[in-house]
C-alpha positions as a Markdown table, in Angstrom:
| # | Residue | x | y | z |
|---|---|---|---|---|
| 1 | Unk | 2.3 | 26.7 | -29.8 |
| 2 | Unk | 4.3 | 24.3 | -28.0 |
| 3 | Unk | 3.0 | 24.0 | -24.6 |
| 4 | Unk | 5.2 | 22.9 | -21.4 |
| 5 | Unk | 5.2 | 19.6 | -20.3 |
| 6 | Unk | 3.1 | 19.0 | -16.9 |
| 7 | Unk | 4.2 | 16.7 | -14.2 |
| 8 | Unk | 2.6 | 15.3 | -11.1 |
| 9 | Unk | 3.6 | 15.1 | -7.4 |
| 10 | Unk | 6.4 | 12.8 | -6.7 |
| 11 | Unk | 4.7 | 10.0 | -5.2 |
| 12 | Unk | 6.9 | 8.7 | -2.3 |
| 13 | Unk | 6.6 | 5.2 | -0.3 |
| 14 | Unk | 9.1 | 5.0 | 2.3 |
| 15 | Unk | 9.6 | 2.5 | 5.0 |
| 16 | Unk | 12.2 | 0.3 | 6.7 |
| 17 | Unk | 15.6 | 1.2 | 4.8 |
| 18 | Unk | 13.8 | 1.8 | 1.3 |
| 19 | Unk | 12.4 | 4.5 | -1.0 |
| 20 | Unk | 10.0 | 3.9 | -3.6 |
| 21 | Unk | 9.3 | 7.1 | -6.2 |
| 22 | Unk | 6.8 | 7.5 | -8.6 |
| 23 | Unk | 6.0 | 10.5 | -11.2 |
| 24 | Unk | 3.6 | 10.8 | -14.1 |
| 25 | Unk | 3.8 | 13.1 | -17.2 |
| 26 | Unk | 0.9 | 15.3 | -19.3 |
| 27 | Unk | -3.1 | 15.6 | -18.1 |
| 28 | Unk | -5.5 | 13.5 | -16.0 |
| 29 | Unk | -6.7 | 11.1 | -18.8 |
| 30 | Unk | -3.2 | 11.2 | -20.9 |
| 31 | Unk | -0.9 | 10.7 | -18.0 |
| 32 | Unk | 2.5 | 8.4 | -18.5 |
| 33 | Unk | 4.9 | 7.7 | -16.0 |
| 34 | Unk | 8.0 | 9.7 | -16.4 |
| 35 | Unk | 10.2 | 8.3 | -13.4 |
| 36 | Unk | 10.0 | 5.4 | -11.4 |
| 37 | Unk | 12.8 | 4.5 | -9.2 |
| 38 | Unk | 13.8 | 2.7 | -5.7 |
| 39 | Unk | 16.5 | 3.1 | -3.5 |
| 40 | Unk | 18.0 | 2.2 | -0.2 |
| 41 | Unk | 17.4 | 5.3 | 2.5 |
| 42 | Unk | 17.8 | 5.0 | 6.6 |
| 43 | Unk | 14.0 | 7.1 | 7.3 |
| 44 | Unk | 10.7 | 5.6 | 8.0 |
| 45 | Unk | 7.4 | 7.1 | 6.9 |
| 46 | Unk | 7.1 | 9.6 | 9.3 |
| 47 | Unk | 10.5 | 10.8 | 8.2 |
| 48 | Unk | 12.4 | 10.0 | 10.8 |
| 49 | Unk | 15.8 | 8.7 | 10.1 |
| 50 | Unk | 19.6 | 10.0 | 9.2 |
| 51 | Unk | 19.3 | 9.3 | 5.5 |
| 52 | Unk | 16.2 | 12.2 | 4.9 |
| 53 | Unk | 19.0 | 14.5 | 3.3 |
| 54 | Unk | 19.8 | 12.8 | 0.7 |
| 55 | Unk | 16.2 | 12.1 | -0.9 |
| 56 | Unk | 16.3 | 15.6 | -3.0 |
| 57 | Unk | 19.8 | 14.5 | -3.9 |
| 58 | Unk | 18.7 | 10.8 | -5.4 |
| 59 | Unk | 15.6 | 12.2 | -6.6 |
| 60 | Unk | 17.9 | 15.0 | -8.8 |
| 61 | Unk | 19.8 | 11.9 | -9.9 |
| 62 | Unk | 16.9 | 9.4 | -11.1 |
| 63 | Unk | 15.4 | 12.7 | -13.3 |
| 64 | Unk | 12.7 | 13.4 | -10.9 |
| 65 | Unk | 11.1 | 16.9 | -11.8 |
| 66 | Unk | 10.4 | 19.4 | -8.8 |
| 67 | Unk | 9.9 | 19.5 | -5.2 |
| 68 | Unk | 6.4 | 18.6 | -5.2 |
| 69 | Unk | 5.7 | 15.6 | -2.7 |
| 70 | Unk | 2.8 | 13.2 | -1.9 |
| 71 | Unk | 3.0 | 10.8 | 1.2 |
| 72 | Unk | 1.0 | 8.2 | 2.7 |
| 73 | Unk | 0.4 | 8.8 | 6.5 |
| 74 | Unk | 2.2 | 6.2 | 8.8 |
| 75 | Unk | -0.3 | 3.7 | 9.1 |
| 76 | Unk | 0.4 | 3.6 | 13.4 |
| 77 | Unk | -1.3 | 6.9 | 13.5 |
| 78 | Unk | -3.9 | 5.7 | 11.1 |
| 79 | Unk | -7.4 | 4.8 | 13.5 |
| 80 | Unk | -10.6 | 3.0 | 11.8 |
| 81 | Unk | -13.7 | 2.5 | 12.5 |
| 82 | Unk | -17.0 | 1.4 | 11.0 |
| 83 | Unk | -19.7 | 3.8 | 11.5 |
| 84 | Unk | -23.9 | 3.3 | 11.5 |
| 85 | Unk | -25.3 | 6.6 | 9.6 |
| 86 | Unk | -28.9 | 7.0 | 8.1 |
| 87 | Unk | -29.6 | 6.1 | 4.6 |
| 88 | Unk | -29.7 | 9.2 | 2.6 |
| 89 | Unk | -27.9 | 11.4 | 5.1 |
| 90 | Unk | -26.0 | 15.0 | 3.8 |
| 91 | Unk | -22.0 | 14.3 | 3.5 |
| 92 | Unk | -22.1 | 17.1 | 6.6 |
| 93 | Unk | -23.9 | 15.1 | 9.0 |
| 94 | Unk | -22.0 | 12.1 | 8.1 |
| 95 | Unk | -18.6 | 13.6 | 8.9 |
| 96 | Unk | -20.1 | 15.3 | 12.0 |
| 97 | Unk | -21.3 | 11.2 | 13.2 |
| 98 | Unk | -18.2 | 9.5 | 12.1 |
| 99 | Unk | -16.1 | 12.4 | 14.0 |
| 100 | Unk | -17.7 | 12.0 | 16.6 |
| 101 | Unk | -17.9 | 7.7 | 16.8 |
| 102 | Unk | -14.1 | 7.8 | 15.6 |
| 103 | Unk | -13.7 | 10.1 | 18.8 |
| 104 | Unk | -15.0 | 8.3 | 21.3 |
| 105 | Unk | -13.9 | 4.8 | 20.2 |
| 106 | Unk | -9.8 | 5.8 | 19.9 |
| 107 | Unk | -9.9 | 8.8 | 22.6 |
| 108 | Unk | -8.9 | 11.3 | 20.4 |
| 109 | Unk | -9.9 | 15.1 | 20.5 |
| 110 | Unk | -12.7 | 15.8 | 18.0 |
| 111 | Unk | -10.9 | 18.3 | 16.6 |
| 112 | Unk | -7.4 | 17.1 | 16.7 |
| 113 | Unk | -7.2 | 14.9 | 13.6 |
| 114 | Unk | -8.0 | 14.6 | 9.9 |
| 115 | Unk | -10.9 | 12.8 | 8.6 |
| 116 | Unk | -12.0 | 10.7 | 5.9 |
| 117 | Unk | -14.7 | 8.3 | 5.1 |
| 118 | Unk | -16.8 | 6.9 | 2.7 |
| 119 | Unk | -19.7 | 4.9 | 2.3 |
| 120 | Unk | -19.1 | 0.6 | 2.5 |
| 121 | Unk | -21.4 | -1.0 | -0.3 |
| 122 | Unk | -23.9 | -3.7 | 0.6 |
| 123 | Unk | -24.2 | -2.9 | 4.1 |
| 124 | Unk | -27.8 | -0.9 | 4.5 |
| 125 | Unk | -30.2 | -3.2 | 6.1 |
| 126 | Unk | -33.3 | -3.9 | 5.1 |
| 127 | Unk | -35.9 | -1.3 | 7.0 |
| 128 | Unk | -33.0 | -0.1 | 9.4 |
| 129 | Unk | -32.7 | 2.8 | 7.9 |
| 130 | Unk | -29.1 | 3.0 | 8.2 |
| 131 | Unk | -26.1 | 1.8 | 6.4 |
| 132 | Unk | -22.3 | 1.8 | 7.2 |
| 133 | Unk | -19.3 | 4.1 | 6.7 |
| 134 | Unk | -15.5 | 3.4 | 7.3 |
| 135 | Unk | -14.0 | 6.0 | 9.0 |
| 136 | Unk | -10.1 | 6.9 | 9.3 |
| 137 | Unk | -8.8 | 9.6 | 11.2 |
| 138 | Unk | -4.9 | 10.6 | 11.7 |
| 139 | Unk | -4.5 | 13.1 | 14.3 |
| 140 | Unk | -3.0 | 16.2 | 13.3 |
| 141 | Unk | -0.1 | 16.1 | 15.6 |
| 142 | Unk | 1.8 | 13.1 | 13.7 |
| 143 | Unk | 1.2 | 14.7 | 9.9 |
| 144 | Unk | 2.5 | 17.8 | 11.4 |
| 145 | Unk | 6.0 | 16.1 | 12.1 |
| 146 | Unk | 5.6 | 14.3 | 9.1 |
| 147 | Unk | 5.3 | 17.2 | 7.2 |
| 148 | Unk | 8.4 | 19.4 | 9.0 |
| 149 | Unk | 10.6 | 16.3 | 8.3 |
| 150 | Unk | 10.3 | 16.4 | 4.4 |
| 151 | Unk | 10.1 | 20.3 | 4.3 |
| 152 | Unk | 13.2 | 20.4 | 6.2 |
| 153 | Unk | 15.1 | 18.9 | 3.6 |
| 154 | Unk | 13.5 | 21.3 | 0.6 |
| 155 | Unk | 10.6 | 19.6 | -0.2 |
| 156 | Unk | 6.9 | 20.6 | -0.6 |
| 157 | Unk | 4.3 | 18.3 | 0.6 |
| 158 | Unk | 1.2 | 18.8 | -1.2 |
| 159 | Unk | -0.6 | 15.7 | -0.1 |
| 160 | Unk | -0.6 | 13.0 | 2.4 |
| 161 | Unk | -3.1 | 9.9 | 1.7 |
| 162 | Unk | -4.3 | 6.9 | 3.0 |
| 163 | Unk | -2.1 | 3.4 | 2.2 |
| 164 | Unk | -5.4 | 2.3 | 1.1 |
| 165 | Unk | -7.1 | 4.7 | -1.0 |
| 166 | Unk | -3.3 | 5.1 | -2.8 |
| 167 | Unk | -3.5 | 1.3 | -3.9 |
| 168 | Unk | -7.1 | 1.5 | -4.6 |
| 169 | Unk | -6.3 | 4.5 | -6.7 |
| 170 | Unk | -3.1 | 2.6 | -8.6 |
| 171 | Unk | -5.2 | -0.6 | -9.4 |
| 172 | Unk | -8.2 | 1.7 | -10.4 |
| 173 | Unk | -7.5 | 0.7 | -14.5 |
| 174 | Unk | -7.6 | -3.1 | -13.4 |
| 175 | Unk | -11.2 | -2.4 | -10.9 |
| 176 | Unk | -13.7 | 0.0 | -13.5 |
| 177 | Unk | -15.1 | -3.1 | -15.3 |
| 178 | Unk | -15.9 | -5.5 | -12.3 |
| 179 | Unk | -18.9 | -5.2 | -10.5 |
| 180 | Unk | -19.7 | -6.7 | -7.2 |
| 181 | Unk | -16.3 | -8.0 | -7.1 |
| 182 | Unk | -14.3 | -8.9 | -3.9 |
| 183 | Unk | -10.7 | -8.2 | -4.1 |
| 184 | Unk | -7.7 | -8.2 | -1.4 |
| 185 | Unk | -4.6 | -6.5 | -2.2 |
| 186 | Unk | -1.8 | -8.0 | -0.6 |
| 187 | Unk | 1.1 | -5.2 | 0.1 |
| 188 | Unk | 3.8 | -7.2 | 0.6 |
| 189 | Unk | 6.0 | -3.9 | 2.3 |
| 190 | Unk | 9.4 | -4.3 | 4.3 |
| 191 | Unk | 7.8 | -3.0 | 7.3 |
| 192 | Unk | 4.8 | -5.1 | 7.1 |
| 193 | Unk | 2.1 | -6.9 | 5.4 |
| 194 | Unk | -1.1 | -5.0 | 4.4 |
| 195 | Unk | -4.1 | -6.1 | 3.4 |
| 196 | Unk | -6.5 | -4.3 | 2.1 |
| 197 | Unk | -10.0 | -5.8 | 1.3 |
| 198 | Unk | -12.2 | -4.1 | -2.2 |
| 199 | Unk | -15.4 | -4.4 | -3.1 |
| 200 | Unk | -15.1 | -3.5 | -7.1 |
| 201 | Unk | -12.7 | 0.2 | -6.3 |
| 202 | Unk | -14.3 | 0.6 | -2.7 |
| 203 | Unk | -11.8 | 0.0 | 0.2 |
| 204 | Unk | -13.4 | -2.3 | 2.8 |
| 205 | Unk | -11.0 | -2.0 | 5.5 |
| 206 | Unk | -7.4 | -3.2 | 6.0 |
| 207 | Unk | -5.4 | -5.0 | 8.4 |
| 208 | Unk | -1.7 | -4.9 | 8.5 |
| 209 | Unk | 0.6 | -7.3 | 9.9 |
| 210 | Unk | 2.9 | -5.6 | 11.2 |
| 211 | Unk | 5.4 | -9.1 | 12.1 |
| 212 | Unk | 5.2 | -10.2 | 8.5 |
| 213 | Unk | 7.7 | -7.3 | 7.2 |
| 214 | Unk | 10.0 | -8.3 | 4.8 |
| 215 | Unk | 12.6 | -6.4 | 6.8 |
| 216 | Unk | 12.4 | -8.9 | 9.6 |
| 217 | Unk | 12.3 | -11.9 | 6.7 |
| 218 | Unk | 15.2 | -11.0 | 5.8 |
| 219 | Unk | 17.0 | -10.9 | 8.9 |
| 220 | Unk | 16.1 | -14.3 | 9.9 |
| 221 | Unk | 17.1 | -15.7 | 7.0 |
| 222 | Unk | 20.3 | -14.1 | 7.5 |
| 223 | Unk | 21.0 | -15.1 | 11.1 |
| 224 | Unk | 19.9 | -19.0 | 10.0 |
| 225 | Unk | 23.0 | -18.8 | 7.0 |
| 226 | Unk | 25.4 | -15.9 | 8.7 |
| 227 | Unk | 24.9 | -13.6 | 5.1 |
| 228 | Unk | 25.4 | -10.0 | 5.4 |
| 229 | Unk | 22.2 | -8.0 | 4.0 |
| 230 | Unk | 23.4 | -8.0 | 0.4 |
| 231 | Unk | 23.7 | -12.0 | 0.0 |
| 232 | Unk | 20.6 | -11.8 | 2.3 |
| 233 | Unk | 18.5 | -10.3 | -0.2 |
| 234 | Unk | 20.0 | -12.6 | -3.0 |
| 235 | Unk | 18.4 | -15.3 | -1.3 |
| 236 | Unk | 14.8 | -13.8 | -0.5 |
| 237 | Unk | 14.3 | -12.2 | -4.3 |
| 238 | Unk | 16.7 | -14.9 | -6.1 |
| 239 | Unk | 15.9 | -18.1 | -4.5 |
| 240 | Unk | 12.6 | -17.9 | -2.8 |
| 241 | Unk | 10.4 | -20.1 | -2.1 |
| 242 | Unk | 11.3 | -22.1 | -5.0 |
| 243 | Unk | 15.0 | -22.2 | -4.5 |
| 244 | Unk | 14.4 | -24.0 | -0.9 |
| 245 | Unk | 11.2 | -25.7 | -1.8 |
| 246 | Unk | 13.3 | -29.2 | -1.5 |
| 247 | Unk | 15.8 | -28.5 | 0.8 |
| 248 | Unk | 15.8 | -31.0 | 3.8 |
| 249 | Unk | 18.9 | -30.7 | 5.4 |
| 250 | Unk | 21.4 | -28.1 | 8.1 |
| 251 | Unk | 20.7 | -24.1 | 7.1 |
| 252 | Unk | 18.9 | -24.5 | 3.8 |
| 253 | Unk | 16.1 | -26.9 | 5.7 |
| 254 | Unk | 15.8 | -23.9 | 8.4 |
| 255 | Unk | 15.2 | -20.9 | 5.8 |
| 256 | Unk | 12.4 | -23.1 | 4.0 |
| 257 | Unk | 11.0 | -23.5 | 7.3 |
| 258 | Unk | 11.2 | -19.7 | 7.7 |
| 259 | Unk | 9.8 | -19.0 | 4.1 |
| 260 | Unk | 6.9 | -21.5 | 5.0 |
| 261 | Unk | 6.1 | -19.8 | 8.2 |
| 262 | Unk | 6.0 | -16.7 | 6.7 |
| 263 | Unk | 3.4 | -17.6 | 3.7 |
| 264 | Unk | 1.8 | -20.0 | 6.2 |
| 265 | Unk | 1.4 | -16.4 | 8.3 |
| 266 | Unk | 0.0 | -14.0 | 6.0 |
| 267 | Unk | -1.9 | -17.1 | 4.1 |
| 268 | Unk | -3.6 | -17.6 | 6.9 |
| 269 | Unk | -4.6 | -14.2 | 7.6 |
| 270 | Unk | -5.4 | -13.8 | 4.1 |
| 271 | Unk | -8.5 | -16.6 | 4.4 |
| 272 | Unk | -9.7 | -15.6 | 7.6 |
| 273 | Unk | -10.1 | -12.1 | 6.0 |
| 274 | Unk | -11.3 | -13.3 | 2.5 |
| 275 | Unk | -14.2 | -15.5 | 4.1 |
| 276 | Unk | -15.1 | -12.8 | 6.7 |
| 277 | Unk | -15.6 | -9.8 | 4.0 |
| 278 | Unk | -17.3 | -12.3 | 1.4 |
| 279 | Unk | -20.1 | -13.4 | 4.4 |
| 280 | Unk | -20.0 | -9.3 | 5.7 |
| 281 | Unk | -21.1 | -8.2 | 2.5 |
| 282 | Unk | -22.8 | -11.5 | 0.9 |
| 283 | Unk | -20.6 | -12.4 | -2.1 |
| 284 | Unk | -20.5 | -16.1 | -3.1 |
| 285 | Unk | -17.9 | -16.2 | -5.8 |
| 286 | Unk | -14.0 | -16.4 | -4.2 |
| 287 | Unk | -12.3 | -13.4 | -4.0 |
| 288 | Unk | -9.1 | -12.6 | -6.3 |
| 289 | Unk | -5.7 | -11.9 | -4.1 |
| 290 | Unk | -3.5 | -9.5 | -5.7 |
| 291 | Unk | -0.2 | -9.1 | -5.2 |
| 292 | Unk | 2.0 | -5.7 | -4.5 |
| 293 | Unk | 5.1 | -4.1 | -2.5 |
| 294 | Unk | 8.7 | -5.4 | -2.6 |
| 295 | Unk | 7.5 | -9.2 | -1.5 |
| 296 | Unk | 5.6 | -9.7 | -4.5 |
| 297 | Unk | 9.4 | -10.2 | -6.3 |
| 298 | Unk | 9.8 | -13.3 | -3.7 |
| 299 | Unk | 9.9 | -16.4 | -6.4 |
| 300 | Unk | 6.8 | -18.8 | -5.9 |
| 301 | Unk | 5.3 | -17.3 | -3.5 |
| 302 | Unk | 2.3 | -15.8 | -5.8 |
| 303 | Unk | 1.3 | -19.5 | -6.6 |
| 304 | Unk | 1.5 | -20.4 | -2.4 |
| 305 | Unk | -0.9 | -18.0 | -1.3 |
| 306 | Unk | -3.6 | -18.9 | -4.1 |
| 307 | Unk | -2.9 | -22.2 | -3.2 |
| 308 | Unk | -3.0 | -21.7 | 0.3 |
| 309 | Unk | -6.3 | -20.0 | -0.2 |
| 310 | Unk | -7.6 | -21.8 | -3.1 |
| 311 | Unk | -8.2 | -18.6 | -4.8 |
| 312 | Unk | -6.7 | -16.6 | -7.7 |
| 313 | Unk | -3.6 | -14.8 | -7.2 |
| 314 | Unk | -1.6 | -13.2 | -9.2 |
| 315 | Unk | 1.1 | -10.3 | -9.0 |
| 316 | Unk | 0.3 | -6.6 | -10.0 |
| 317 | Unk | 2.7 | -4.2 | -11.7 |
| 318 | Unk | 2.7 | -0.5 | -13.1 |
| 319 | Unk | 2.9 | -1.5 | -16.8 |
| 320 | Unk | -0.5 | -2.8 | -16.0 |
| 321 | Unk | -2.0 | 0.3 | -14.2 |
| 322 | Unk | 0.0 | 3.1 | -16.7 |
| 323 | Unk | 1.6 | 3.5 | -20.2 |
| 324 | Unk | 5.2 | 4.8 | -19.6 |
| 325 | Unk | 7.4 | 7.8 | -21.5 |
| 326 | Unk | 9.6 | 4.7 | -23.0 |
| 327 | Unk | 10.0 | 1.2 | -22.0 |
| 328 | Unk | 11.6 | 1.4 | -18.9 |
| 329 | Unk | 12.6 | -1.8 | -16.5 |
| 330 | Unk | 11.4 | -0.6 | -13.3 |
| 331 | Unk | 7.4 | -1.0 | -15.1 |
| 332 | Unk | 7.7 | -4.4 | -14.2 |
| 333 | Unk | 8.4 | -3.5 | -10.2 |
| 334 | Unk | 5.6 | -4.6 | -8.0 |
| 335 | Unk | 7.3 | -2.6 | -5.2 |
| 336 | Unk | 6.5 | 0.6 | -6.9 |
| 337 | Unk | 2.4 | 0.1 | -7.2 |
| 338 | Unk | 1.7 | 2.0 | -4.0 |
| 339 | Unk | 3.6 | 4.9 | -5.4 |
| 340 | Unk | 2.3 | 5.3 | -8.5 |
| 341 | Unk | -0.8 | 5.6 | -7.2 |
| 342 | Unk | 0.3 | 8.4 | -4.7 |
| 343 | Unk | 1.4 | 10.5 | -7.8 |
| 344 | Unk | -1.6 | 9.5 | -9.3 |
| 345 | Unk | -3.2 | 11.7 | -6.7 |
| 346 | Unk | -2.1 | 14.8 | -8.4 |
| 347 | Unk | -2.0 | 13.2 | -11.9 |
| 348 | Unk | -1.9 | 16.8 | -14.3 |
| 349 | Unk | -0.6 | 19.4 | -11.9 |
| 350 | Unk | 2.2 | 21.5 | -13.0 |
């Protein structure tokens, strides 16, 4: 009997002008990636933005099967916050605590937004009794428009997930073997910079930077060298940092000055948030930096950030996390990581 082929979710990451899209193919522990594809589109998450009718249109195009959707919520409606709950205490009670803490700290209505949270390793103290929880709440008000946005256009959203636990998820393949490992993933997106902190698969917390976007990069760079956005994105993904890394004279002196800035930015964040999680949770070796998102493509800049850090850094892309249906040329796209792992989130449905 020849049995129909099964497809996941389309896994969508959209933000500032772009559209990433991820689906996989066949069951849970056999799943390939059928499509992956990005393309320009005017919308941000939330969905806002003329170009929202044409996503089931370009979708149709790339091969993508079905309607079937799975977002990340816009992280500005995304609030955190680390919670104190007894050791031992029923996953009931620990929703009930961090509901309420997550509450009282942002000012939201207890029952007005969707919860998650999960236990932080290393963090119960000796004879406290009590040990820590991240908690992350979106209220239900901006998933709601969210959600109206992409079903006006014809599609179904089964899902929306965390930024975090959707990159946690992708890298998962790369995470299973290490133990007591400290991590940062550094989503370099074009509306900002993201990073999120790991111990082994476990998301510490994350910090986004939202004035380190590479949609702001850009601009700069074209304003210092008049370019229009095509020629400006030549020089960000073609050049780099290593096209301007001797440049000491008129407009080519002033984008190295702005490509320095930038990695001087996020490098600096990058430290200050390596050496706080490795004293939080008592971990002596340096912590590995991986690299994702659109900026990842930026030439040299993987080797700038370990060295700026004086840690190990090195770029992450789907060929790594999934076997694909044939070789295809978008596998090697850094950009598309936080996708994949929002299909992976209904890797084997029909």
């Amino acid at each position: 009997m020849i049995y129909p082929q099964r497809y996941s979710p389309i896994g969508l990451d959209i933000g500032a002008g772009h559209a990433c899209a991820a689906q996989l193919a066949g069951g849970t522990r056999s799943a390939v990636a059928h499509r992956l594809a990005d393309f320009p589109l005017v919308v941000d998450s939330s969905g806002a933005g003329e170009g929202l009718e044409r996503l089931t249109e370009l979708l149709d195009r790339r091969g993508f099967m079905g309607r079937r959707v799975v977002l990340a919520a816009p992280r500005s409606t995304v609030r955190t916050s680390v919670v104190s709950v007894p050791v031992g205490a029923a996953e009931g009670a620990i929703d009930a605590i961090a509901r309420s803490d997550l509450s009282r700290s942002h000012r939201l209505d207890p029952g007005a937004f969707e919860l998650a949270c999960w236990t932080l390793p290393g963090t119960a103290g000796a004879g406290s009794g009590t040990t820590s929880v991240l908690a992350c709440g979106c209220p239900h008000s901006a998933l709601e428009r969210t959600v109206a946005s992409f079903e006006e256009v014809g599609l179904d959203v089964v899902a929306i997930d965390l930024h975090a636990q959707a990159i946690a998820r992708a890298c998962l393949p790369l995470l299973r073997a290490s133990h007591g490992a400290l991590r940062v993933v550094v989503d370099l997106g074009w509306e900002s910079t993201s990073l999120i902190v790991m111990m082994d698969s476990t998301v510490l917390y994350e910090r986004t930077l939202a004035e380190c976007g590479l949609s702001a990069l850009r601009d700069e760079i074209k304003e210092a060298m008049r370019l229009d956005t095509h020629t400006g994105d030549h020089v960000l993904f073609q050049r780099g940092l290593v096209g301007f890394a001797n440049e000491t004279r008129g407009r080519a002196l002033r984008v190295r000055s702005i490509l320095d800035d930038f990695v001087g930015a996020v490098g600096g964040e990058l430290a200050m948030s390596m050496d706080y999680a490795a004293r939080r949770h008592g971990v002596d070796d340096a912590a590995e930096a991986l690299l994702v998102g659109a900026g990842a493509n930026i030439p040299g800049i993987v080797d700038r950030l370990g060295e700026s850090c004086q840690v190990n850094a090195r770029v992450i892309r789907p060929a790594e996390l999934v076997r694909s249906e044939e070789h295809h040329w978008r596998a090697d796209d850094p950009a598309l990581v936080m996708a994949l792992g929002l299909a992976s989130r209904g890797s084997g449905a029909k």
